[in-house]
N, C-alpha and C positions, 0 to 999 in steps of 0.2 A: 504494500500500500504506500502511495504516495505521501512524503508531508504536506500536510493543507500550507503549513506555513511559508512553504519555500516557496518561491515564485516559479511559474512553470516555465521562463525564460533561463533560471538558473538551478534547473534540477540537474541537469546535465552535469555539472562539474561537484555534482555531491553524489551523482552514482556510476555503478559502476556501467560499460558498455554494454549494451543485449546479448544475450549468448545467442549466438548463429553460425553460420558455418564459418566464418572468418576466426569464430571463437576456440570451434573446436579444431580447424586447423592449427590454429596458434597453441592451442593447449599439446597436438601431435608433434610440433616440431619442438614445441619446449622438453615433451619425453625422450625425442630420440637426438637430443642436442648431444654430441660430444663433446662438449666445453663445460656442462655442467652439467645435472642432474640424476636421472638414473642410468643412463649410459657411460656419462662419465663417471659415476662411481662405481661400475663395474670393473670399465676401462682400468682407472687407477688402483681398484684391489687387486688389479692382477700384472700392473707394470710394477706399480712402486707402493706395494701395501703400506709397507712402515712408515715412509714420509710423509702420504697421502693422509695418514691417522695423528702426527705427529701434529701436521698444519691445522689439523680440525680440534686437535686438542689444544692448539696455543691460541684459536679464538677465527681463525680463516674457517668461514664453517657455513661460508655463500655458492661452492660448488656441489659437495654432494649431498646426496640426498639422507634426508632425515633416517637417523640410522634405525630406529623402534622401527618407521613406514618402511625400510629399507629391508627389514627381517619378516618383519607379518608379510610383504607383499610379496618374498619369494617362499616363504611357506606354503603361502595362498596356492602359487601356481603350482607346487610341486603335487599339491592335493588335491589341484582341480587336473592335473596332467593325469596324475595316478587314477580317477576317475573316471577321467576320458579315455585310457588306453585299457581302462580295466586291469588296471595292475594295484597290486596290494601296494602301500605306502611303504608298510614293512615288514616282512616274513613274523618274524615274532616281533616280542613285546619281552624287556628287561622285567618287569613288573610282575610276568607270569613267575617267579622265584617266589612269590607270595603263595604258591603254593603250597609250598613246604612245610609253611608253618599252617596253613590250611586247607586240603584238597578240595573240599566243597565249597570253595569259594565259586563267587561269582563276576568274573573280572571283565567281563567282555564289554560291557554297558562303559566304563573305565577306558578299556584298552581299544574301544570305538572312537569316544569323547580323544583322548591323545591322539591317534590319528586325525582325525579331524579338526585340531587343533594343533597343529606342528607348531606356527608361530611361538605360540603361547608356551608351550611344553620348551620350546627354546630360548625362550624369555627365559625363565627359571634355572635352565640351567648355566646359561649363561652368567646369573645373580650365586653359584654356586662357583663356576670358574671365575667371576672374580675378586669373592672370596678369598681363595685358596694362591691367586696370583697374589692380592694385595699382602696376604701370612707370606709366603715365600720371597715376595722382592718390597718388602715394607721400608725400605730405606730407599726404593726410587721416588721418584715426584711424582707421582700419579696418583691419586687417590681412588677409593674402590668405586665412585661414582664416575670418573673418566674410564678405569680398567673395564668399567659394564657395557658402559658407549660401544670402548673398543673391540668387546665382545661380542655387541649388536650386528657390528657389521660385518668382524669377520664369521660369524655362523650364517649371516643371508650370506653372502658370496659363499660358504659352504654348501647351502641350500643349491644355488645354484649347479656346484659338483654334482650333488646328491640328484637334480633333475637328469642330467646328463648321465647316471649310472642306471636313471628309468628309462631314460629312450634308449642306451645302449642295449638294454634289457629285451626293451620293445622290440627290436628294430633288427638287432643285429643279430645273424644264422645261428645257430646251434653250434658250438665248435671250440676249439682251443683258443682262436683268436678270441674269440666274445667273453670266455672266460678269463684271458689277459686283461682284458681294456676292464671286465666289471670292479676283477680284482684291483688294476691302477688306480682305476676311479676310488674306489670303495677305500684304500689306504691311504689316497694322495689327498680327502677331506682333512683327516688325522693330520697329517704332513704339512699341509696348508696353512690350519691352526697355527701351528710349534711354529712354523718357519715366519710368520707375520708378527708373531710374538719374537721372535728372537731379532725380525730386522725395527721393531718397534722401542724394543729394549738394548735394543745398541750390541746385545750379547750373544758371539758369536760361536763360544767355547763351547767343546765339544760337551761339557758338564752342566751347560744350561739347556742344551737339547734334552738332554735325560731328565733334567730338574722339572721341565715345560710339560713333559710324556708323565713322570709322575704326576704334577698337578692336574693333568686331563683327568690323569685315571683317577686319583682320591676326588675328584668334580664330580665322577662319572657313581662312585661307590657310596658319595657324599648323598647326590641326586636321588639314587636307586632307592637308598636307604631312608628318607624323606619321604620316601611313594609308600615304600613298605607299611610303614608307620600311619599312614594316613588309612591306608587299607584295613589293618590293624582295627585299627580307632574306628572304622568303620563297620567294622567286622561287626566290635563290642557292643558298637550302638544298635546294632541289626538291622543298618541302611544296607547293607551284601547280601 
């Protein structure tokens, strides 16, 4: 609705232009810009991760894109690709070890909700890796609130890998090759991580590679163990 008060000579420069096709073109060529947005911050997570995270933490934070929008919105596609090809998101589920402690559980209603909510499940654990960064390099300048950012973005450009090991999936014959490339794919997310973290953190030593590999995996035991616990708890209440 219009304001009665503004004069209808000068409405014009208190709103915004009509959306119409000049809009949405403009809004098309703002997405596939290589100078900024979501192509450039694809672009630059995979020339120059560490510097490109370094500039966004010292306050330059006008080229890529919003790192939370930057994680949900390639979760989003990994889930709406696995949908569309009719592929499973992911064979199993870490969560099913809730078994153990209860075999009639009932986990699927749970382990449907995480699939379909990758984003979010990668939110989380993200807030557990950088945790466990900020315990292990507590005397760098980063605080755990920049280490999460940074974790924001390097798990979508993860996501990313992670589509490319479903079309390979999809896509690619039956064979040894195909089993090369899932297996590349499927190790090089892992790899990716460590190695963005290690060009982030300046530290190139052989003993921070291993340090980076433990704190995924205490992230990953941290994580599991958080789900367990909820289950648990659920169990007690008799929402399972």
């Amino acid at each position: 609705m219009h304001n009665e008060n503004i004069p209808s000579g000068q409405r014009g420069s208190h709103l915004s232009g009509r959306i119409d096709r000049n809009y949405i073109l403009q809004e098309l060529k703002a997405l596939l810009n290589l100078e900024k947005g979501y192509l450039f911050t694809i672009k630059s997570l995979i020339l120059n991760p560490g510097e490109s995270l370094r500039k966004y933490l010292s306050g330059d934070r006008s080229q890529l894109t919003k790192p939370l929008i930057f994680l949900l919105f390639n979760s989003f596609l990994a889930v709406f690709l696995s949908g569309y090809l009719n592929l499973p998101v992911t064979n199993h589920d870490a969560i099913e070890y809730s078994y153990y402690l209860n075999p009639s559980l009932d986990l699927q209603e749970i382990i449907r909700w995480k699939k379909s909510n990758m984003g979010y499940v990668y939110l989380f654990f993200g807030i557990f890796m950088a945790f466990w960064i900020r315990l292990f390099y507590r005397n760098y300048k980063y605080n755990i609130y920049e280490i999460f950012v940074v974790m924001a973005y390097i798990l979508g450009q993860g996501m990313l890998i992670y589509i490319l090991n479903l079309l390979g999936n999809h896509f690619l014959p039956a064979g040894i090759f195909k089993n090369i490339v899932l297996v590349f794919l499927g190790l090089g997310y892992y790899f990716y991580v460590v190695l963005v973290l290690l060009q982030l953190f300046h530290r190139k030593k052989i003993q921070n590679f291993f340090k980076l590999m433990l704190i995924f995996l205490l992230s990953g035991i941290s994580f599991l163990s958080v789900q367990i616990l909820v289950v648990v708890c659920f169990d007690l209440l008799g929402w399972l």
